[in-house]
N, C-alpha and C positions, 0 to 999 in steps of 0.2 A: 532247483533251489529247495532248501530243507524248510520242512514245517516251522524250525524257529529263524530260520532270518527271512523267511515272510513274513512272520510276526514283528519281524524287528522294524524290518523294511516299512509292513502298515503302521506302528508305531511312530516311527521316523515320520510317516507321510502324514499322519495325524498332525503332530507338531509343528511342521513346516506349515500344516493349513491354518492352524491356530497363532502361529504368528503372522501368519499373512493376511487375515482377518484383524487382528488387533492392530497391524501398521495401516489397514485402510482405515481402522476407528482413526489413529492420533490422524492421518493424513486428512481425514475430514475435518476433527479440530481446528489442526492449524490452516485448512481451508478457508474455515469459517474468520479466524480470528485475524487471516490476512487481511478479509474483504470489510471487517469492523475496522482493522485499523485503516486503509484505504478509505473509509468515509470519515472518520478522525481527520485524516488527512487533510482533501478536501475541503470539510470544513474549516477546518483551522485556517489552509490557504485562503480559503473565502474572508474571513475574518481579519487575516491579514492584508487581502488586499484592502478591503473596506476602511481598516485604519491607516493605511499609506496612501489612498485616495482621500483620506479626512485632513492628514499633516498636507498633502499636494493643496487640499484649499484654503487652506491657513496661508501658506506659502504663499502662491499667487492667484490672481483675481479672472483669467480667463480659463478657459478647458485646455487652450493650445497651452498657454503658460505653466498649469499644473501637468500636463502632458507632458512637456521638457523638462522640467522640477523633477520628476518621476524618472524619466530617461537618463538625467545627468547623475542621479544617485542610483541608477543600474535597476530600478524595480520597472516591473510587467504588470502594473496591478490596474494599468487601464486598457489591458488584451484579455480578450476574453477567457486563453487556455494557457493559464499560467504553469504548469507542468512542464517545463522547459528547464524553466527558471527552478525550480523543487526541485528537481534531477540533478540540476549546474550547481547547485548546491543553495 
């Protein structure tokens, strides 16, 4: 190989390492901003269950009865791992 597409070659190889450092920076980013919005999430779920278990005792007057009030309008919000239902839409 000649003096300049060795040069070219370490050039080249420079580059490839310089964007492959900057895609692990974004890669971290959007790392981090998945795991922010996952506890956004979460929360909110929580939140929402809290207030569908609040209309459930408005509703009716025992746990079994708010428990099927809850069931007959499709919510999970008296199971403890509602991420089923978040998924199913």
């Amino acid at each position: 190989m000649r003096r300049s597409e060795l040069e070219c070659a370490l050039l080249a190889l420079d580059e490839m390492r310089r964007e492959r450092d900057e895609a692990r920076r974004e890669l971290e980013v959007m790392t981090e901003e998945h795991r922010l919005a996952c506890e956004d999430r979460d929360l909110m779920q929580e939140q929402r269950d809290e207030a569908r278990r609040e209309v459930c005792a408005l509703e009716a007057d025992t746990i079994e009865d708010q428990r099927e009030y809850a069931k007959q309008r499709g919510w999970t919000c008296f199971e403890k791992d509602t991420c089923k239902e978040a998924q199913n839409g």
